[in-house]
C-alpha angles and dihedrals in degrees: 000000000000147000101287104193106236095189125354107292080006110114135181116205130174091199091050117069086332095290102316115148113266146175109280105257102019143050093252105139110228084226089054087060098038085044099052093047089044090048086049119271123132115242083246104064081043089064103042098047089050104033107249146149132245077242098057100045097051081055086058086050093040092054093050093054093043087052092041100052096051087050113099119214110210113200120203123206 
């Protein structure tokens, strides 16, 4: 099987971290990114610590929206 592309610059690979979504062209996880700006670095110092591009990063940002946004919240009260 091969690399299906989740999201532009967004890949699945089974033969990359199991699956898990990455940046297109690396094995740069798209939570590691998520995490490390969560957790307080600037995009800047991301991209600068994996090798990666602006482009690359704004793909990690746009996946998680687009997976954010089909998800449904159900609230219980």
């Amino acid at each position: 099987m091969q690399a299906v592309e989740l999201y532009p610059g967004v890949v699945a690979d089974p033969q990359i971290l199991g699956g898990k979504p990455v940046i297109k062209g690396t094995r740069v996880p798209v939570s590691l990114v998520l995490g490390k700006v969560a957790g307080g670095m600037s995009i800047d110092e991301v991209r600068d610590e994996y090798y990666l591009t602006d482009g690359g990063i704004r793909a990690a940002f746009g996946y998680a929206a687009q997976q954010i946004n089909s998800d449904t919240i159900l609230i219980h009260r």
